[in-house]
C-alpha positions as CSV (number, residue, x, y, z in Angstrom):
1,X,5.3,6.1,-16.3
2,X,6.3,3.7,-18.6
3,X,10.0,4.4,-17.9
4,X,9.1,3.1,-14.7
5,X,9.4,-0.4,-16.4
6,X,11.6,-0.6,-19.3
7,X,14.0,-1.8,-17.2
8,X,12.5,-4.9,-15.6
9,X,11.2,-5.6,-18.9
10,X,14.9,-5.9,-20.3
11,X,15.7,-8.2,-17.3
12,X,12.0,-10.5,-18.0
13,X,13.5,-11.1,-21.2
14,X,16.4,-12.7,-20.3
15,X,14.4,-15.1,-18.1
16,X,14.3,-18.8,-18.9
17,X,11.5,-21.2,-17.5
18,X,12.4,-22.1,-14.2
19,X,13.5,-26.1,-14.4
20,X,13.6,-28.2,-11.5
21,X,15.2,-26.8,-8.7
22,X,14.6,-23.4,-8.0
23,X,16.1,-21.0,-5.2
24,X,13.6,-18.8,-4.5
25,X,13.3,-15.2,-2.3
26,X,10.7,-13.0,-1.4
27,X,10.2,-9.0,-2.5
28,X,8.5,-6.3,-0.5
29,X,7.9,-3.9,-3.6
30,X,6.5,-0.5,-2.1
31,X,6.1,3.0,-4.1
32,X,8.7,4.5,-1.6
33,X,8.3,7.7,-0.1
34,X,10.4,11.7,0.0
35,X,9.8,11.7,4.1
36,X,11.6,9.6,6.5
37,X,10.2,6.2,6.6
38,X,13.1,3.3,7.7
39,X,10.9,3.0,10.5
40,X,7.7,1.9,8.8
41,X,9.7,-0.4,6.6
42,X,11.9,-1.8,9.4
43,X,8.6,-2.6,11.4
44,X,7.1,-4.3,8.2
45,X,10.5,-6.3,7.6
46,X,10.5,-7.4,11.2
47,X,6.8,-9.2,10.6
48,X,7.6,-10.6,7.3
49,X,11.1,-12.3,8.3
50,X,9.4,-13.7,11.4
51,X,6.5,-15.1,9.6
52,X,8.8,-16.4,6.2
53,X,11.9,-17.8,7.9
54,X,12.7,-20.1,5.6
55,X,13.1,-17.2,2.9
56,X,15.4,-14.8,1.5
57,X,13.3,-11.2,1.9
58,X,14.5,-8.5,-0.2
59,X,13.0,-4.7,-0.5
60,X,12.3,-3.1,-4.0
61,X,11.1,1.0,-5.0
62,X,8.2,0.9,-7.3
63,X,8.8,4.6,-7.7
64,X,11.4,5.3,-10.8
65,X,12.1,9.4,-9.1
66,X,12.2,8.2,-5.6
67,X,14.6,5.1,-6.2
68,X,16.8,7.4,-8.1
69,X,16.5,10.3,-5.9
70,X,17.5,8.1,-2.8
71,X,19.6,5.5,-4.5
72,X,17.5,2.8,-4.1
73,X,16.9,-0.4,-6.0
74,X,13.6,-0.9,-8.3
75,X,12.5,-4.2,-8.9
76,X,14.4,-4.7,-12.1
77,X,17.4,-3.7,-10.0
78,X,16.4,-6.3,-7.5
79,X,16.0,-9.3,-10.0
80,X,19.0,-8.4,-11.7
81,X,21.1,-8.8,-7.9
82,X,19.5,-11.8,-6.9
83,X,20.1,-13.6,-9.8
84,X,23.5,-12.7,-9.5
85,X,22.9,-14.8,-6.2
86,X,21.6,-17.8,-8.1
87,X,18.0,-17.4,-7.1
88,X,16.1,-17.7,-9.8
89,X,11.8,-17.5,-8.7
90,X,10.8,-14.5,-7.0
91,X,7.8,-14.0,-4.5
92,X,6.6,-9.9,-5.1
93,X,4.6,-8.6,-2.7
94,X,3.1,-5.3,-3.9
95,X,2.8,-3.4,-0.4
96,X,0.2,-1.2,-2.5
97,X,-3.5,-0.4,-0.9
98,X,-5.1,-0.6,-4.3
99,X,-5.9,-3.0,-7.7
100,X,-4.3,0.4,-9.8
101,X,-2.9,1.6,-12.7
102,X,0.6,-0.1,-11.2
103,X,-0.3,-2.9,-10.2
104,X,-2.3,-3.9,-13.5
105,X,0.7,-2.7,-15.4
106,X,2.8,-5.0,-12.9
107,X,0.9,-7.8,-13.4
108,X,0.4,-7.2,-17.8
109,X,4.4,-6.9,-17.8
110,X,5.2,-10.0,-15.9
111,X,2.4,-12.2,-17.1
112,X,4.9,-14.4,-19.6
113,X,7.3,-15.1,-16.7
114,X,4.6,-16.6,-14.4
115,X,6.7,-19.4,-13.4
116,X,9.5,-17.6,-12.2
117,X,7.8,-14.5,-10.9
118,X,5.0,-14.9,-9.0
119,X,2.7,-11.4,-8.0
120,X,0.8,-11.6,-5.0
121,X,-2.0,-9.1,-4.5
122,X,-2.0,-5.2,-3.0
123,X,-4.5,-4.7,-0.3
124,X,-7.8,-3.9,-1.5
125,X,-8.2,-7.0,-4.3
126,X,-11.2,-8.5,-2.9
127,X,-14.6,-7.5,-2.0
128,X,-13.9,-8.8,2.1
129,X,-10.9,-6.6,2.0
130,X,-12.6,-3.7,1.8
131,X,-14.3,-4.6,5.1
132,X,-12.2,-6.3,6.9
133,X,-9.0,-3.3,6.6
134,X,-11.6,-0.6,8.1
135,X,-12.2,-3.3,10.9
136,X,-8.7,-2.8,11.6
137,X,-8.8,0.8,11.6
138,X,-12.0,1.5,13.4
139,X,-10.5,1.0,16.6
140,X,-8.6,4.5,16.4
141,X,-12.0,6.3,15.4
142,X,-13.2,9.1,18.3
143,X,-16.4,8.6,19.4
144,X,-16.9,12.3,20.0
145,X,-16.5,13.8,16.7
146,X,-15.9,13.1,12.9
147,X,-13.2,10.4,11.6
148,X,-11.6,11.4,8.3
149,X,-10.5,8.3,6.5
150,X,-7.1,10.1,4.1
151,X,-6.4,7.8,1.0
152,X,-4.2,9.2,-1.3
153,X,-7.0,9.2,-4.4
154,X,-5.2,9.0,-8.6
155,X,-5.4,11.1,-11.3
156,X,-7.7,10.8,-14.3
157,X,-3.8,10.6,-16.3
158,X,-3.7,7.3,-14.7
159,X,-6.9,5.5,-15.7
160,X,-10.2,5.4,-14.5
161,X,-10.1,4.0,-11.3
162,X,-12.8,5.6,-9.5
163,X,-14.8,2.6,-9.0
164,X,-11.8,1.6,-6.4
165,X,-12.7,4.7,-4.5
166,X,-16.0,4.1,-5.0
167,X,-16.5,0.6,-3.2
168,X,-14.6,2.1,-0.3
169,X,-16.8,5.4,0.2
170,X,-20.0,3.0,0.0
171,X,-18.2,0.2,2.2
172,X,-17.3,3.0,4.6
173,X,-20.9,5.0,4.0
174,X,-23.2,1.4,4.8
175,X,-21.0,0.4,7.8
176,X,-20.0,4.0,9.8
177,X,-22.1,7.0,10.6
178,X,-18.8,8.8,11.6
179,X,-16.3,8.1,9.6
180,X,-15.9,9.7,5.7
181,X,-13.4,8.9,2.7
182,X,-11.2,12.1,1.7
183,X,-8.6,11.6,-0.9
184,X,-5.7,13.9,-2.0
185,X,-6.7,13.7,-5.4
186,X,-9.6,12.2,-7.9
187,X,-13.0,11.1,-6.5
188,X,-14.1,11.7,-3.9
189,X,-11.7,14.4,-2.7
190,X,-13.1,17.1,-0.4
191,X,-17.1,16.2,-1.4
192,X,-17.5,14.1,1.8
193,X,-16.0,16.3,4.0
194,X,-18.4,19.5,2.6
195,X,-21.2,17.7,2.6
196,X,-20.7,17.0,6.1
197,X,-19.8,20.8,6.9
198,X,-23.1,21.6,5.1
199,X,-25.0,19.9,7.6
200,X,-24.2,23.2,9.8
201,X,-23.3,20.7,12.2
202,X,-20.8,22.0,15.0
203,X,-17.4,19.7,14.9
204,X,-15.6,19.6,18.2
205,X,-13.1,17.2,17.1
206,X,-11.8,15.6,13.8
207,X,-9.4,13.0,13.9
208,X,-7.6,12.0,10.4
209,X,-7.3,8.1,10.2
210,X,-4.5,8.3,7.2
211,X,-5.2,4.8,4.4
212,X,-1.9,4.7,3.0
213,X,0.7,2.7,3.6
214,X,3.2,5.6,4.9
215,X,1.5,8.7,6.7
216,X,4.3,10.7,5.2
217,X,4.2,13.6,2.7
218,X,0.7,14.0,2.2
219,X,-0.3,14.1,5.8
220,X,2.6,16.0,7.5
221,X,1.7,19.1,5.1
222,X,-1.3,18.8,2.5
223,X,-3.6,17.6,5.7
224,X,-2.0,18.9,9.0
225,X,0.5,21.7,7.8
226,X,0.1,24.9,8.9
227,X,-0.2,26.8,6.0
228,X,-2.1,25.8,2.7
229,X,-3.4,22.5,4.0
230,X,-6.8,21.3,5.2
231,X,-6.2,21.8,8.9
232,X,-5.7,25.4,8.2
233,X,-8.9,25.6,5.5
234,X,-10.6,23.9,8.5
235,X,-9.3,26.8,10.8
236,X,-12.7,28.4,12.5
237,X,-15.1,25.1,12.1
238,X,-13.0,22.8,13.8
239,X,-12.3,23.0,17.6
240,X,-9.7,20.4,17.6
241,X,-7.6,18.1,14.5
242,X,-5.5,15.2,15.7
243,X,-3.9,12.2,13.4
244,X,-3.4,8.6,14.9
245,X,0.0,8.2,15.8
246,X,1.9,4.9,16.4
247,X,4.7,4.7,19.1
248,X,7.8,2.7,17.6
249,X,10.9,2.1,19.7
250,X,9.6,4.9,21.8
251,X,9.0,7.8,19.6
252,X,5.7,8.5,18.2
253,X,4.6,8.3,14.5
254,X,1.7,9.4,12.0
255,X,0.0,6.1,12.1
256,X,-0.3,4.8,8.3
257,X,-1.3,1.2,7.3
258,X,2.1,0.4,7.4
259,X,2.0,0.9,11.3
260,X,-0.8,-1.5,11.4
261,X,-0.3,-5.2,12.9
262,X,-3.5,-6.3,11.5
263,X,-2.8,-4.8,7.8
264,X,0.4,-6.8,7.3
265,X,-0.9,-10.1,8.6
266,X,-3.3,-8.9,6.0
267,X,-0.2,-9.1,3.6
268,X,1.4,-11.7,4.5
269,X,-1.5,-13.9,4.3
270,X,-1.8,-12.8,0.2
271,X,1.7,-13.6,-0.2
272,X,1.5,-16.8,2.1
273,X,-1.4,-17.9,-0.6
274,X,0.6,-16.6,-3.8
275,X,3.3,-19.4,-2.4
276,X,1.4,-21.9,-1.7
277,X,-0.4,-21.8,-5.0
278,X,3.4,-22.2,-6.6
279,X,4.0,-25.2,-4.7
280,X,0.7,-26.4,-5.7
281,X,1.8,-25.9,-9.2
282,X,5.2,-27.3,-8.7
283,X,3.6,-31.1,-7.1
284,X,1.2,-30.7,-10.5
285,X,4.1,-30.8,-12.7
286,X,5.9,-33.5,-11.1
287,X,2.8,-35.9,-10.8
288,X,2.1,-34.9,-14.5
């Protein structure tokens, strides 16, 4: 992991404190995914550029295996190209559900350059966030059966970051009576979902709501493969298992947050506060 940003550190470094005029541009940073997801990321781009059309919007990979594997830039890579463009104070918008082990080491490794690159916040930052995102969601939940809320969960490697997953079970616990938090790994994992099956309660249907920003890897075959996944473990005790799929451009998607209209206004708001907060600083400096 720590590979991951040796090289933007190298770049930080050769910063120098922005002085008056700055040209500045905007990065979408996002993990990146194995799966096909242009279409996810093109829909995202779409809202940003409308909303920022005074800005240069650029796309970063936060993952170090996926940028390489698919030849595409990480943020250090991006810095390094715009600068080459004479911009010189960059706007990162982590497009990350969760306050993580990334983002934290995001944050630690740019703190020094805080004038020149700004980090606005990943989804879940704030106590509201946590309700207001499964407002946004609940209108895909079934009535008629059980809504299994997919987040993608972290490793104990990564840090203790339980108490993320946590307030989201308890936020989703207090406010729905049919919905449950299952995560791929860590807490809570499949706990919810036995618990529930316990109950000896007959489930007719069960429709996965996927919390991550791409529905891609995880729940094309770990939840609704055929073979070695949870729809099959489910086989027998489940009449019916359906995902909520978006239709983009006419063709019909696994529905993950990145699908979501109300999740990137979500977003864009962060970042939209994240800039205003620079100009704020900028109109201090002058009047000082």
């Amino acid at each position: 992991m720590k590979k991951i940003f040796m090289g933007l550190i190298m770049v930080l470094i050769s910063l120098l404190p922005a002085k008056g005029f700055t040209k500045d541009s905007i990065i979408l940073l996002t993990f990146g995914t194995t799966t096909n997801a242009s279409e996810t990321y093109e829909y995202v781009d779409k809202m940003f550029k409308k909303h920022f059309k005074d800005y240069n919007i650029e796309w970063a990979y936060a993952s170090k295996i996926i940028s390489n594997k698919e030849n595409l830039p990480s943020l250090s890579d991006k810095i390094v190209e715009l600068q080459e463009k004479g911009y010189n104070r960059f706007f990162v918008q982590p497009l990350f559900i969760y306050r993580a082990f990334m983002y934290h080491r995001l944050k630690s490794k740019t703190a020094k350059y805080n004038d020149r690159i700004y980090i606005s916040e990943p989804l879940l930052y704030r106590k509201e966030d946590y309700v207001k995102s499964l407002q946004y969601i609940e209108k895909y939940f079934i009535k008629d059966g059980l809504n299994l809320i997919v987040g993608h969960g972290t490793k104990k490697s990564l840090g203790d970051y339980k108490k993320i997953y946590e307030a989201l079970d308890k936020t989703i616990k207090k406010n729905y009576k049919n919905a449950i938090l299952y995560t791929i790994d860590g807490f809570p994992g499949e706990s919810n979902l036995k618990t529930f099956l316990e109950k000896d309660i007959k489930i007719e249907r069960l429709q996965v709501i996927p919390f991550m920003f791409v529905a891609g890897d995880h729940i094309i075959n770990d939840i609704l493969g055929e073979k070695d996944s949870l729809k099959s473990e489910l086989s027998g005790k489940v009449d019916s298992i359906t995902a909520v799929k978006f239709n983009y451009k006419g063709k019909y998607y696994y529905m993950g947050l990145g699908f979501n209209k109300n999740i990137i206004e979500m977003f864009i708001n962060k970042l939209e506060e994240t800039i205003n907060n620079a100009r704020n600083r900028d109109r201090d400096k002058i009047s000082n």
